[in-house]
Jmol script that loads the backbone (N, CA, C; Angstrom):
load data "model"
ATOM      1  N   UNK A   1     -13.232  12.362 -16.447  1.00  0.00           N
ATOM      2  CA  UNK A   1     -12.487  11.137 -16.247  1.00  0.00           C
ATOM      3  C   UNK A   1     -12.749  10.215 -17.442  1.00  0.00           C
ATOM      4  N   UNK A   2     -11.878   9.473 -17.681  1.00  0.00           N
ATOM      5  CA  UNK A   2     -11.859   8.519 -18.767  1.00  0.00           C
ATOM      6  C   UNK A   2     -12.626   7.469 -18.547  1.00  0.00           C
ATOM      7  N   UNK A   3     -13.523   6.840 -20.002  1.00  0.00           N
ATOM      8  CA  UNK A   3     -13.794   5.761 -19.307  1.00  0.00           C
ATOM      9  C   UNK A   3     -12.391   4.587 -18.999  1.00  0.00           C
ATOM     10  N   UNK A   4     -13.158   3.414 -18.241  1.00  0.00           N
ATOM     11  CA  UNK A   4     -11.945   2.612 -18.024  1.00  0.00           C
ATOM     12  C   UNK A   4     -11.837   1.608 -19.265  1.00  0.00           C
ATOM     13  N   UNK A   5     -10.343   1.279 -19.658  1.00  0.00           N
ATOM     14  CA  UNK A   5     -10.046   0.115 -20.489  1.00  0.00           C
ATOM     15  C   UNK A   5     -10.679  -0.741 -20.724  1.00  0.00           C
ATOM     16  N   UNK A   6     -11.357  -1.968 -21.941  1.00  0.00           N
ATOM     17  CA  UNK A   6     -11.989  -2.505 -22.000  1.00  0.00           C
ATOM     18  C   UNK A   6     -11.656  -4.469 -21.039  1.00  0.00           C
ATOM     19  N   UNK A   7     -12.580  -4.621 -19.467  1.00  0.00           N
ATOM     20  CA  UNK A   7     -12.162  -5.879 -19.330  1.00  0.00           C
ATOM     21  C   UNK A   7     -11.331  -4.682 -17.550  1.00  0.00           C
ATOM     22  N   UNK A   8     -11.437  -3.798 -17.647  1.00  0.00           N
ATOM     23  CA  UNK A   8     -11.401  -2.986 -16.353  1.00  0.00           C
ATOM     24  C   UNK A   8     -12.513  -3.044 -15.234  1.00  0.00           C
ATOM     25  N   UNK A   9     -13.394  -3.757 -15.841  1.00  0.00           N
ATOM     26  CA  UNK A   9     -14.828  -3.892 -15.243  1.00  0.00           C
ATOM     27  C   UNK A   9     -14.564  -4.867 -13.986  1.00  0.00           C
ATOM     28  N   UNK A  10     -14.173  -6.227 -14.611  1.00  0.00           N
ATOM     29  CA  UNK A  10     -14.334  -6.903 -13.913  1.00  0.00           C
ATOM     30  C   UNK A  10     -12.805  -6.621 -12.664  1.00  0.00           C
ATOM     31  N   UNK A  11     -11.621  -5.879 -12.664  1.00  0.00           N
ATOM     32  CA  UNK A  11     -10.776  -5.121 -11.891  1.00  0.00           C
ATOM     33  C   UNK A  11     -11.359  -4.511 -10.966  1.00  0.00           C
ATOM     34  N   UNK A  12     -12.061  -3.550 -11.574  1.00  0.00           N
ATOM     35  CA  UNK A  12     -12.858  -2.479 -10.656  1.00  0.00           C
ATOM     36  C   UNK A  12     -13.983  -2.915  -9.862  1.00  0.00           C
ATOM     37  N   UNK A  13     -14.478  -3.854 -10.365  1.00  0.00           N
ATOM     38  CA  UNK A  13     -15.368  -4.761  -9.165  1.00  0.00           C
ATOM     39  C   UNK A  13     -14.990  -5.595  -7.789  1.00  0.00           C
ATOM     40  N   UNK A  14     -13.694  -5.731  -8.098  1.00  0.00           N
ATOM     41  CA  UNK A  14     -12.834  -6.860  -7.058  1.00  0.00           C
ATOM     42  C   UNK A  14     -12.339  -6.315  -6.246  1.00  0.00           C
ATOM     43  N   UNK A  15     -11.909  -4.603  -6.906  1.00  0.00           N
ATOM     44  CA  UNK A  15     -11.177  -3.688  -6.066  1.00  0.00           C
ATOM     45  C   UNK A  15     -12.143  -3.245  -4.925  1.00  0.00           C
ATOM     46  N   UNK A  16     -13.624  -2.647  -5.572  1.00  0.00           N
ATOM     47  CA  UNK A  16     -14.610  -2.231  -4.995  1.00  0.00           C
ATOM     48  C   UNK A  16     -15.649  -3.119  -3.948  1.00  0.00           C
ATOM     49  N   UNK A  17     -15.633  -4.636  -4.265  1.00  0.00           N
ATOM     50  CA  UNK A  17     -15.876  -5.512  -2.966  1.00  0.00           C
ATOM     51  C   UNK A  17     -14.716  -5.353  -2.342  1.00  0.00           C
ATOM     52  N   UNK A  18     -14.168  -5.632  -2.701  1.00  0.00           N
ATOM     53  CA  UNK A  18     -12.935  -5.756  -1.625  1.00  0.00           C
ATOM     54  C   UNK A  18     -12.764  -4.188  -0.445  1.00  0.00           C
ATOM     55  N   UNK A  19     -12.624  -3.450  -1.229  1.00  0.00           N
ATOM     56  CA  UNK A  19     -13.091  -2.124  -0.104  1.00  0.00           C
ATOM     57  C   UNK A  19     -13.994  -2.281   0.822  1.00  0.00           C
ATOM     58  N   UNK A  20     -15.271  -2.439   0.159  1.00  0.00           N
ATOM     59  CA  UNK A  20     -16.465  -2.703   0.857  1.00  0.00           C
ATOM     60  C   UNK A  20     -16.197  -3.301   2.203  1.00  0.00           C
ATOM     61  N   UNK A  21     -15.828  -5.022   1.831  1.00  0.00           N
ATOM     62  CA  UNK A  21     -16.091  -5.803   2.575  1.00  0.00           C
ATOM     63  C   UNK A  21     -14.826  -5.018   3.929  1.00  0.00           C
ATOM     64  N   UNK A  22     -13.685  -4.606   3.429  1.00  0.00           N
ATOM     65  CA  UNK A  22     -12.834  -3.676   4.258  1.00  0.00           C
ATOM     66  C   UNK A  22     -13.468  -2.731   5.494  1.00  0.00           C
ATOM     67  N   UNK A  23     -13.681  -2.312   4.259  1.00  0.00           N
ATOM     68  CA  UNK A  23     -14.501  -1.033   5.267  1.00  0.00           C
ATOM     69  C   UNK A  23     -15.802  -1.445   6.304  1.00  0.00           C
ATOM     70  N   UNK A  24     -16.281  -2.452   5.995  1.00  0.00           N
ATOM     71  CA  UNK A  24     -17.684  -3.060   6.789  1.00  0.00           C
ATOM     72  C   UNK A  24     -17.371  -4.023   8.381  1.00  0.00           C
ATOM     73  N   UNK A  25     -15.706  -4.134   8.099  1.00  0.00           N
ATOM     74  CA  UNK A  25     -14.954  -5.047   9.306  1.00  0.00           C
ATOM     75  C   UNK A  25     -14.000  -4.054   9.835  1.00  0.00           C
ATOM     76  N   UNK A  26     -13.975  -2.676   9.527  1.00  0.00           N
ATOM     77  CA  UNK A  26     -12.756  -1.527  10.101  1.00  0.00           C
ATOM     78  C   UNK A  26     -12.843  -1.473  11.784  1.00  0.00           C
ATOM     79  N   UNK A  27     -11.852  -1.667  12.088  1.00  0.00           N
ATOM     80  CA  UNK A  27     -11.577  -0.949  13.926  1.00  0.00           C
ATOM     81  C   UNK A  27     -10.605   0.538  13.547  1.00  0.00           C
ATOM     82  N   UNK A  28     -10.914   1.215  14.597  1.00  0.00           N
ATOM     83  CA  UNK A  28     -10.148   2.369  14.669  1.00  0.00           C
ATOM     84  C   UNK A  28      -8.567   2.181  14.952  1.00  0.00           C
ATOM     85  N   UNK A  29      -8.110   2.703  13.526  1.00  0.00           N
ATOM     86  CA  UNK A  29      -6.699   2.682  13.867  1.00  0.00           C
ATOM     87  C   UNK A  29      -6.386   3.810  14.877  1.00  0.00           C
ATOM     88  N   UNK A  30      -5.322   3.023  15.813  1.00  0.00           N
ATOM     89  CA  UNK A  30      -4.280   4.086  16.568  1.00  0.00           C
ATOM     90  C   UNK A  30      -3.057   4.138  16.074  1.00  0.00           C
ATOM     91  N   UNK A  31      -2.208   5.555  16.362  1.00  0.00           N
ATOM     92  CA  UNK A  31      -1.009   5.573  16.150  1.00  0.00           C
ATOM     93  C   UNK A  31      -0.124   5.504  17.057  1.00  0.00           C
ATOM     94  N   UNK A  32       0.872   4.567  17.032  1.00  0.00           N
ATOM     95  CA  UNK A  32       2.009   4.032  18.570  1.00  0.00           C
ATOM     96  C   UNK A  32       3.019   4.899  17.624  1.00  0.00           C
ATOM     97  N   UNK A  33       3.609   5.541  16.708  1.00  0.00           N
ATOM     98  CA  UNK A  33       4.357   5.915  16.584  1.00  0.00           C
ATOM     99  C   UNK A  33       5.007   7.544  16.479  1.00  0.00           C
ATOM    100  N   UNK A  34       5.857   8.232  16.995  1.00  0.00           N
ATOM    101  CA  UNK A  34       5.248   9.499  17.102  1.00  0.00           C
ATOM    102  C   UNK A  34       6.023   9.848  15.616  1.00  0.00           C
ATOM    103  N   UNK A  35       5.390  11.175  15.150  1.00  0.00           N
ATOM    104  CA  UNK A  35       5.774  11.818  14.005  1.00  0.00           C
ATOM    105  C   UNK A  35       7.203  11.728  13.628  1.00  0.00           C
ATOM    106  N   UNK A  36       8.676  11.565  14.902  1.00  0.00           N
ATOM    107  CA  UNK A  36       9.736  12.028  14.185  1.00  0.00           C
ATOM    108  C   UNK A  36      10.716  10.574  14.114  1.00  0.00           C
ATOM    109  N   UNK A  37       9.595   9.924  14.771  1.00  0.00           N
ATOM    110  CA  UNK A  37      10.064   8.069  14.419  1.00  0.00           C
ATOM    111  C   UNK A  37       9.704   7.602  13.151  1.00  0.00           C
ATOM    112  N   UNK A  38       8.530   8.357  12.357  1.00  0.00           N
ATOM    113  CA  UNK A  38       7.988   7.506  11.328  1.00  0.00           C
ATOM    114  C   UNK A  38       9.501   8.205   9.977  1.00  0.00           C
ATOM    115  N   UNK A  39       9.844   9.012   9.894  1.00  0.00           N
ATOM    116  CA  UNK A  39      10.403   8.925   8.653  1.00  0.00           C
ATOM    117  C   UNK A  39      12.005   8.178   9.047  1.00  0.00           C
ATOM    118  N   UNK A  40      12.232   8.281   9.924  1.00  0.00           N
ATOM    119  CA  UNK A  40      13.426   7.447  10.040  1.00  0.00           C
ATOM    120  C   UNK A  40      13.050   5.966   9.724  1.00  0.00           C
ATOM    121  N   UNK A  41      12.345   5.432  10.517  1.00  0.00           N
ATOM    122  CA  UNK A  41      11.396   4.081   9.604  1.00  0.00           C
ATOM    123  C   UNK A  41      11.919   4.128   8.276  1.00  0.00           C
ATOM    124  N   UNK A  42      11.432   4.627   7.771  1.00  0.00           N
ATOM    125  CA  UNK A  42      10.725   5.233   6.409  1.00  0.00           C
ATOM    126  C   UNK A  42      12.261   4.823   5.395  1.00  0.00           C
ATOM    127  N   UNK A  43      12.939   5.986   6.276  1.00  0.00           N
ATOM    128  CA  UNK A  43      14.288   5.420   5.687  1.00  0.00           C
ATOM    129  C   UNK A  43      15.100   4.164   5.642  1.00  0.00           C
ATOM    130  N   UNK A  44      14.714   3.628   6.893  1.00  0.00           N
ATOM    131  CA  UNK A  44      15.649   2.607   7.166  1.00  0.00           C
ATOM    132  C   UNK A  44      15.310   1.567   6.037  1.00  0.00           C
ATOM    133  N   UNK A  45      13.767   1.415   6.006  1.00  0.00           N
ATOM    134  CA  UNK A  45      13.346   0.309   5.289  1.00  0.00           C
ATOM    135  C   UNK A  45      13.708   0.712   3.515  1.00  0.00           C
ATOM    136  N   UNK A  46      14.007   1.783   3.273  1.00  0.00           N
ATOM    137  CA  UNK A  46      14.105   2.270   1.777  1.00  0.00           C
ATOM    138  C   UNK A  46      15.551   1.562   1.540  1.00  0.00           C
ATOM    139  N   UNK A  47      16.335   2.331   2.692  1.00  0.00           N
ATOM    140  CA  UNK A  47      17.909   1.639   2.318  1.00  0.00           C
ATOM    141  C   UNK A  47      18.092   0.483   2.376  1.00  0.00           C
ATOM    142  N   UNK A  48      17.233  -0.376   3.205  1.00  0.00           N
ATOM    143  CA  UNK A  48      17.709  -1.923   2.811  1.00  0.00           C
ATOM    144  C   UNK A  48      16.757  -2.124   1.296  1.00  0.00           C
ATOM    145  N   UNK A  49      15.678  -1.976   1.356  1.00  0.00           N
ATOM    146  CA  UNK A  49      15.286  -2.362   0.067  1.00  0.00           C
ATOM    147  C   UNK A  49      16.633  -1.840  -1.254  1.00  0.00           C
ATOM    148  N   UNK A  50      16.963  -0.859  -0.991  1.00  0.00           N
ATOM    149  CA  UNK A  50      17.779  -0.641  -2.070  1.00  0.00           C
ATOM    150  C   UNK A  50      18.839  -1.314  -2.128  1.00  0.00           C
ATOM    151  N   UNK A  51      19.507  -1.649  -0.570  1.00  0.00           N
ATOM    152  CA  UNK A  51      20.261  -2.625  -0.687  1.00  0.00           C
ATOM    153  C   UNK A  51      20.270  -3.961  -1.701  1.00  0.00           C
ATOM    154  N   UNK A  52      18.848  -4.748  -0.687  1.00  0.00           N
ATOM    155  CA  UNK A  52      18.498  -5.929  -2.037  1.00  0.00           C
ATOM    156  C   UNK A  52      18.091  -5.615  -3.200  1.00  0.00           C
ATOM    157  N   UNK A  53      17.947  -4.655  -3.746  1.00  0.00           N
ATOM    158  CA  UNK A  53      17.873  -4.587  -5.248  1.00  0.00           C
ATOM    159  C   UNK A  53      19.169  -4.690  -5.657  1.00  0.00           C
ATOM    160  N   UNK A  54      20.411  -3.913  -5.224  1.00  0.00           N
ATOM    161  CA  UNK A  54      21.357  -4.011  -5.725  1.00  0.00           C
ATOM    162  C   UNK A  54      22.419  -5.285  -5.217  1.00  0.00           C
ATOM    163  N   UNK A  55      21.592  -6.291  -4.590  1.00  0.00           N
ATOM    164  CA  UNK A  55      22.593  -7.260  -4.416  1.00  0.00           C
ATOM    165  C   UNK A  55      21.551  -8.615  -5.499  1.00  0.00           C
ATOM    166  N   UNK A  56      20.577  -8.443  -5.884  1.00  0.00           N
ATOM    167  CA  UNK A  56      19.941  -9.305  -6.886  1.00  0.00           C
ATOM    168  C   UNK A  56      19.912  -8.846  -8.446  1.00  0.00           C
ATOM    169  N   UNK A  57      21.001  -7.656  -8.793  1.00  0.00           N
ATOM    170  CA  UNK A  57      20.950  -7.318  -9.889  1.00  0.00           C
ATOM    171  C   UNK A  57      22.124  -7.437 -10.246  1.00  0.00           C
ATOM    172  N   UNK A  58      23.284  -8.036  -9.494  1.00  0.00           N
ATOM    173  CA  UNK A  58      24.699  -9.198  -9.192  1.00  0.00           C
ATOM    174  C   UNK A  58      24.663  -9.916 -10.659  1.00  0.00           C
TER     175      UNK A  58
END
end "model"
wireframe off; spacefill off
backbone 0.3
color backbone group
């Protein structure tokens, strides 16, 4: 692995508390949604996003 960019330090520190402190307050996620609901989701929200892209590029 590479090292990181110079001034990545202080990135990778903010990222890495921030996990931390994440992970130290976690509850167990559940899933309410079943498998053949999530990609329709999935879609719905893609096509409007694409929608507003193409109505702010007007």
């Amino acid at each position: 692995m590479a090292p990181p960019p110079p001034g990545a330090g202080v990135l990778i520190t903010y990222i890495r508390n921030c996990t931390d402190t994440w992970n130290s307050c976690a509850n167990q996620f559940t899933w309410t949604a079943t498998a053949e609901v999530i990609p329709a989701k999935f879609r719905h929200i893609h096509t409007d996003t694409k929608k507003l892209v193409a109505n702010n590029s007007k």
